[in-house]
Structure formats: structure tokens, C-alpha cells
TIMI-440813 format. One record per residue (C-alpha): z, y, x; residue number from 1; residue in three letters; chain. Coordinates in steps of 0.25 Angstrom, whole numbers, plus 5000, padded with zeros to 4 digits. Each point is the difference from the previous one (the first is absolute). Layout:
TIMI-440813
> z:y:x:pos:code:unit
> Z:Y:X:NUM:ala:A
...
//
This chain:
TIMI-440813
> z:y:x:pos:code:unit
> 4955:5078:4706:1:unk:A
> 5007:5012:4994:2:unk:A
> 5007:5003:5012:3:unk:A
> 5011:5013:4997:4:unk:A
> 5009:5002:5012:5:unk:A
> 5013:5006:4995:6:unk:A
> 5011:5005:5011:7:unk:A
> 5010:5003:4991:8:unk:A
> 5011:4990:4994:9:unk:A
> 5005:5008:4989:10:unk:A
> 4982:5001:4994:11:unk:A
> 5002:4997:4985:12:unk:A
> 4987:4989:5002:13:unk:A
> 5011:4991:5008:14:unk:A
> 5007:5001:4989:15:unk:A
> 4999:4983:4996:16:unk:A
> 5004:4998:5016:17:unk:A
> 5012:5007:4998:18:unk:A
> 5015:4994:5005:19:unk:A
> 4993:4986:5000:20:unk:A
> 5015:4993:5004:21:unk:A
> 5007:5005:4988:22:unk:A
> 4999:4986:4994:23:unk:A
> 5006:5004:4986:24:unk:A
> 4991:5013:4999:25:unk:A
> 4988:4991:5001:26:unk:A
> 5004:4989:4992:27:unk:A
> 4999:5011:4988:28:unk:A
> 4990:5008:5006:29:unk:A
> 4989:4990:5002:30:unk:A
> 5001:4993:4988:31:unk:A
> 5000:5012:4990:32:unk:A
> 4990:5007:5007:33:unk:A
> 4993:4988:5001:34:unk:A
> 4997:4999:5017:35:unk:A
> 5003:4992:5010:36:unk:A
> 4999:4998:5014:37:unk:A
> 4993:4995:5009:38:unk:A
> 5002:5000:5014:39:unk:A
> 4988:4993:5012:40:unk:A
> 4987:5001:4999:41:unk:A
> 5001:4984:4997:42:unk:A
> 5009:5002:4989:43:unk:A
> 4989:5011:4994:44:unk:A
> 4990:4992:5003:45:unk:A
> 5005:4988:4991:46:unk:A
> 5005:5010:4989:47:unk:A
> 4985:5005:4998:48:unk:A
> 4996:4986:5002:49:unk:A
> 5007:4999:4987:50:unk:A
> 4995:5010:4993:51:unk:A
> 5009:5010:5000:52:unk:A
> 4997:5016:5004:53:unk:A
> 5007:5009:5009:54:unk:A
> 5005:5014:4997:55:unk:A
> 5001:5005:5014:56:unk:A
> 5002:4993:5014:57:unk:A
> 5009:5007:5012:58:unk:A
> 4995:4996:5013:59:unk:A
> 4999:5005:5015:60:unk:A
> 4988:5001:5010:61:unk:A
> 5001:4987:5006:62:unk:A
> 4999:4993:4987:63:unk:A
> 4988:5006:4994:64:unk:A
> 4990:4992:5008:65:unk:A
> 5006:4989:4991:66:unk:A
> 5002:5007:4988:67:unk:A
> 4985:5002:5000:68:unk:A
> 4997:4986:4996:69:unk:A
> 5010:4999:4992:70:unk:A
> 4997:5012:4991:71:unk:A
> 4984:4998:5000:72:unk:A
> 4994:5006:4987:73:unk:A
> 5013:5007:4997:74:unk:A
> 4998:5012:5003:75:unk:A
> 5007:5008:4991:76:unk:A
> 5013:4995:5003:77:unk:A
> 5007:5009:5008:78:unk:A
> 5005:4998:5015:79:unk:A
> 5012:5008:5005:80:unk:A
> 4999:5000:5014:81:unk:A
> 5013:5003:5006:82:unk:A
> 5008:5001:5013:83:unk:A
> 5010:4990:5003:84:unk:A
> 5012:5008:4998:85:unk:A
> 4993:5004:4987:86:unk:A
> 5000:4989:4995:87:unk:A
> 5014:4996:5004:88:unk:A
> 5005:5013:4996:89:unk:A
> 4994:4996:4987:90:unk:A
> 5002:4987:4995:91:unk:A
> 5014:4998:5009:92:unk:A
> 4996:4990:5011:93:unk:A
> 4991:4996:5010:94:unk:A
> 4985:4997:4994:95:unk:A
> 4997:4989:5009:96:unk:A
> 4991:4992:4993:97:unk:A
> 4991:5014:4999:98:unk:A
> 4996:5000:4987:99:unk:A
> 5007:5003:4986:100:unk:A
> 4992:5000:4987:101:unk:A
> 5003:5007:4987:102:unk:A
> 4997:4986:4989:103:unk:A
> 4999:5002:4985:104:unk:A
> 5007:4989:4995:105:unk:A
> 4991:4992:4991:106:unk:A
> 5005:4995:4987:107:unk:A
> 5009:4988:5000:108:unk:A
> 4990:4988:4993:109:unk:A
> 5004:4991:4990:110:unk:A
> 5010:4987:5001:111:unk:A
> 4989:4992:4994:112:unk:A
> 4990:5005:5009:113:unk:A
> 5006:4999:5013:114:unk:A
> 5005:4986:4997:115:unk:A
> 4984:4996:4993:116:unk:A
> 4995:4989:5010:117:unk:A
> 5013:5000:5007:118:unk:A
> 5008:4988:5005:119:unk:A
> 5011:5002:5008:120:unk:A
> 5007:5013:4998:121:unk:A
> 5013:5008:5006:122:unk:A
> 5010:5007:4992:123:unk:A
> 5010:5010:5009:124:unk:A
> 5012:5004:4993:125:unk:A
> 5006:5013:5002:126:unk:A
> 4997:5000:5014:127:unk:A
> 5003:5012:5005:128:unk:A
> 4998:5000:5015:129:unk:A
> 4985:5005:5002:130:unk:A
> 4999:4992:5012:131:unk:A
> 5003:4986:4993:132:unk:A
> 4991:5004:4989:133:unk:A
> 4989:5004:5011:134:unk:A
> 5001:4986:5008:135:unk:A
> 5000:4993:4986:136:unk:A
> 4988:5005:4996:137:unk:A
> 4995:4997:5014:138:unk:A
> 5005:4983:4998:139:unk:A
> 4994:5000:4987:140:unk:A
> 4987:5007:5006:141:unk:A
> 5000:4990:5011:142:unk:A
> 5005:4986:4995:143:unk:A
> 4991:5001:4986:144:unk:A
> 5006:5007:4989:145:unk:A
> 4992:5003:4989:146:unk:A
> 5008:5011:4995:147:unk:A
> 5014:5009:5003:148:unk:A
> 5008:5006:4988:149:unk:A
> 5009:5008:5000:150:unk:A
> 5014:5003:4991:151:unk:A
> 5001:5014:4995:152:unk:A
> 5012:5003:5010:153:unk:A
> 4994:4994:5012:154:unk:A
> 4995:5010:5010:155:unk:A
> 4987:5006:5001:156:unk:A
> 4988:4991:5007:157:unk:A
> 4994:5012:5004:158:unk:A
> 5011:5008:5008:159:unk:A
> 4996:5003:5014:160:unk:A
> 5009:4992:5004:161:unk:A
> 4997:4988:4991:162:unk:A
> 4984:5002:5003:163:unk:A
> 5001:5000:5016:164:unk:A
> 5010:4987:5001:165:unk:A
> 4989:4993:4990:166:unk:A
> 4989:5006:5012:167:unk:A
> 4992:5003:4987:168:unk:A
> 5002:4988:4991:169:unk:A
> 5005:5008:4989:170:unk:A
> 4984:5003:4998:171:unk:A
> 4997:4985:5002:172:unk:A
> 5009:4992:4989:173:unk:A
> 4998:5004:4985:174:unk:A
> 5014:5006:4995:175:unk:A
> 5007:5009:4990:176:unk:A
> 5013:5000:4993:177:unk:A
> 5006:4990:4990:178:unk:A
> 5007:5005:4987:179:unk:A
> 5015:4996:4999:180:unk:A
> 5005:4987:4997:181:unk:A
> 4998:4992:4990:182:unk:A
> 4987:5007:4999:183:unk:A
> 4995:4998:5013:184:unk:A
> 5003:4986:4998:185:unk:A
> 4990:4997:4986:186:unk:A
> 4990:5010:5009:187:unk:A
> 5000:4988:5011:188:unk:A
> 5000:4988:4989:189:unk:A
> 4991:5006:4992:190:unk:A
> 4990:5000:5013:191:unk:A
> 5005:4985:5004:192:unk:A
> 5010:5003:5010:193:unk:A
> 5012:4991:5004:194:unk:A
> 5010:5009:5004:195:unk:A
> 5008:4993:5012:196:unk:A
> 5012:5009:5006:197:unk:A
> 5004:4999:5014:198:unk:A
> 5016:4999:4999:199:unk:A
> 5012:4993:5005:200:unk:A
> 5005:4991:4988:201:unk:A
> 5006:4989:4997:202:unk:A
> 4988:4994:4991:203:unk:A
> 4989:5005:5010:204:unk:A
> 4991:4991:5005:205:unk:A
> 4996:5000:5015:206:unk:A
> 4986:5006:5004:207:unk:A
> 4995:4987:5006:208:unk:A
> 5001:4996:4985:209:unk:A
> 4994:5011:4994:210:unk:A
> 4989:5002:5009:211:unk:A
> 4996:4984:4998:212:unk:A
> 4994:5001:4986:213:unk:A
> 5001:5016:4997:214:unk:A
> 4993:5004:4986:215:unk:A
> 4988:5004:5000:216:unk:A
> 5003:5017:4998:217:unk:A
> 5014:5003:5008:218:unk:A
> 5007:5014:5003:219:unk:A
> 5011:5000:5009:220:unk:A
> 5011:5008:4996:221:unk:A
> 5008:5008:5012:222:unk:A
> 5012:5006:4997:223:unk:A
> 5007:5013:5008:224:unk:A
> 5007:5001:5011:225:unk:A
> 5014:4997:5000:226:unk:A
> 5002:4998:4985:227:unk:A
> 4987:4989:4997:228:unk:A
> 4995:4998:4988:229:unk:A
> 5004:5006:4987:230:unk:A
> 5007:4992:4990:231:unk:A
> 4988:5005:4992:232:unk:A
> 4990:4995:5009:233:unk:A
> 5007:4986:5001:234:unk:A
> 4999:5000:4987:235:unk:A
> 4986:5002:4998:236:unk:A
> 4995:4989:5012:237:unk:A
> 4996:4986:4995:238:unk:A
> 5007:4995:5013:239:unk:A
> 5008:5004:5011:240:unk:A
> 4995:4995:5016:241:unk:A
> 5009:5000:5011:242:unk:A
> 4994:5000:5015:243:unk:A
> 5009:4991:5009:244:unk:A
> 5006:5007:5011:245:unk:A
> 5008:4995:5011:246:unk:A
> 5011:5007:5011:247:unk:A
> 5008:5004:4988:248:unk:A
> 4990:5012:4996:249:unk:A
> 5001:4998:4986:250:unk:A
> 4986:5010:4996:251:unk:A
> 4989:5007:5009:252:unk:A
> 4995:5015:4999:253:unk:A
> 4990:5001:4988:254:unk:A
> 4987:5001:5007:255:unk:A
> 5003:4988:5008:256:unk:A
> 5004:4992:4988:257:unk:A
> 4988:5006:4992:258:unk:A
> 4991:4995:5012:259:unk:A
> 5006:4985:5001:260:unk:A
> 5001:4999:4985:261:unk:A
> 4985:5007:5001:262:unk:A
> 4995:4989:5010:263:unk:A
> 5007:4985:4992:264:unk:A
> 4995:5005:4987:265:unk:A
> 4986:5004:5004:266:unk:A
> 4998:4988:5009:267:unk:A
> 5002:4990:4989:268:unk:A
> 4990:5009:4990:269:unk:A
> 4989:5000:5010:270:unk:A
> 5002:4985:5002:271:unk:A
//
């Protein structure tokens, strides 16, 4: 490994570690200068696995015995090697997981591409809470879905936050973002997709009926929280699906509705 130690916080090279809890710096930051973080050597580890390249890591002693593995054959990838209070000092709290890395942020691919092959696909809305999108990504990784697409205002997979709630995932599912509507919708017909939107109406159909003779290619469409589904998005599904709740909760969080509409649907394709 290129091990550099660094002792100071205010070194230009830690530049792209820099203020890290400043949620509305980075969403600007990491898009436009096309990085993103990730944090654990496990998170790494997936990200490489995927194919993408790291423009620097931050770590500390203890963590380069792990780092090793993890960084075999790239070698000129450079490793800061920091103090603790550095690295605090730096990135604005505590580094417990022990490694940062600097990612370039691979192009986004194409609608068509992701959905190639695909069967059961997830659609998020305008999520703006990192963590929902994080532990949506994480249901579809681990209840079968082929693919996760994301609406231009929906917030970024590959935030810190989004990536370490996902533990990785984010590298495991195929993704990208969607056009806006109407245009998202011909994008999903023309590759086969039934759009089925998960929303509290009056002409919705249960899940238990939905799930028992799905089409053959479905995306479930989540809406944000608070507000739901745009009028727009609405529009655009061929059906609206309801999951029947009891105790007079009326809707669950949506990575937990992602993951029960996730397992009924999948079930019934896989027979």
C-alpha cells in the first residue's frame, strides 16, 4: 500500500474528507465532483467488487492489517494514515468504522440496461431521507430485486449515509436514475414493465391480490415520506396496490413497505 501518514487536518490532500456532516455541502459536492464515500473496509471491499476505483482512502494503524487485503494490487491508490483526532478534526466526527475512501462515481447506466433481464424492479420517489433509501436498497438486495431506479429528486444511493444503512448493497443491486414522468413511464413499457404503485386509494387492490398473479416484469413504485406519491407518478402506474394494515396505522416506513411488497410479489414470480 501507499501508506502517507498526514498529522495535520488542515493538509490540502484531505481535502475530499473535509466537513463530512455538512449534509447540504456534500449532496453538491459529491455529485458534481463526481466522488462519493465510502465508509468500512466491508463497504470498500463491495464497492471494488463492483468495479469501481478509489481516489484515496483515510484510515488509522489499527485498520491497515485489513486494509491490506482489501487493497491488493492497488498499489498506487494512496492511504493517509491519520491520528484519531485527525481524522475527527477532519471529516467532523468520530471515524469508527476506521476507514474512509475517496470513490469516483461511476457513470450512471442506462434505463434499458439496468432493467435488461430484470423482473421485479423498485422505483423510490423522491426519497429524501438517506437512511430510507440506504435500507431500501438493502430489502431489494435481500428479498430478490432485480433492479432499483431512482427519480431525478430522490436522494443519492451513494451518500455515506445511504451506502453504510444499505451495509454495501448499493454495489450489489443494478441502479441509476429514471427521466421524469411521462418519460420514465414509456422507458418502463417499452422494456415490459407493469408499473404497480404502492398507495392508499380508493381503487387499489390488496397486495394479497396483486402478489397472487403478478405480471410477469413488475416495479414497485414508493412514494416520499409524508407527502406519497406524486399525482404524476399515479398517473403513470397501470395499478395502484395497497398493503392491509391493522391497529389503525394506515401506512408503514418505506423500506418496510419496499420489503413486504418486495417478498408477496417475488414469491409468486419464483413460483
Amino acid at each position: 500500500m501507499k501508506i502517507l501518514p498526514v498529522d495535520d487536518p488542515s493538509d490540502p490532500r484531505l481535502a475530499d474528507y473535509r466537513d463530512l456532516t455538512d449534509v447540504a455541502l456534500r449532496r453538491v459536492l459529491e455529485p458534481e465532483g463526481g466522488l462519493y464515500m465510502a465508509e468500512s473496509a466491508k463497504v470498500l471491499a463491495r464497492a471494488l467488487a463492483a468495479g469501481h476505483r478509489p481516489r484515496s482512502v483515510l484510515t488509522q494503524e489499527r485498520w491497515l492489517p485489513e486494509l491490506e487485503d482489501v487493497l491488493a494490487g492497488l498499489d498506487e491508490v494512496p492511504v493517509y494514515l491519520v491520528p484519531a483526532e485527525v481524522a475527527e478534526g477532519v471529516t467532523g466526527y468520530a471515524v469508527h468504522r476506521g476507514v474512509l475512501a475517496a470513490m469516483h462515481r461511476p457513470e450512471p447506466p442506462a434505463v434499458a440496461d439496468v432493467l435488461a433481464g430484470a423482473r421485479l424492479a423498485v422505483i423510490l420517489e423522491d426519497i429524501v431521507d438517506h437512511t430510507n433509501v440506504g435500507a431500501a436498497f438493502r430489502a431489494a438486495a435481500g428479498l430478490g430485486a432485480d433492479a432499483v431506479l431512482v427519480t431525478p429528486r430522490c436522494a443519492d444511493p451513494l451518500y455515506r449515509r445511504s451506502v453504510r444503512v444499505s451495509m454495501g448493497t448499493v454495489f450489489q443491486v443494478p441502479w441509476t436514475r429514471l427521466p421524469e414522468w411521462p418519460e420514465a413511464r414509456e422507458q418502463l413499457h417499452a422494456a415490459g414493465f407493469h408499473i404497480a404503485a404502492l398507495a392508499l386509494s380508493d381503487e387499489a387492490v390488496s397486495l394479497d391480490e396483486f402478489a397472487a398473479a403478478p405480471p410477469e416484469r413488475v416495479a414497485l413504485l414508493m412514494g416520499a415520506e409524508g407527502d406519497g406519491l406524486s399525482r404524476r407518478a399515479l398517473a403513470a402506474s397501470d395499478s395502484v396496490v395497497t398493503i392491509p394494515m391493522a391497529g389503525g396505522v394506515d401506512s408503514l416506513n418505506v423500506a418496510s413497505a419496499s420489503a413486504v411488497a418486495l417478498w408477496a410479489v417475488g414469491r409468486s414470480q419464483r413460483g
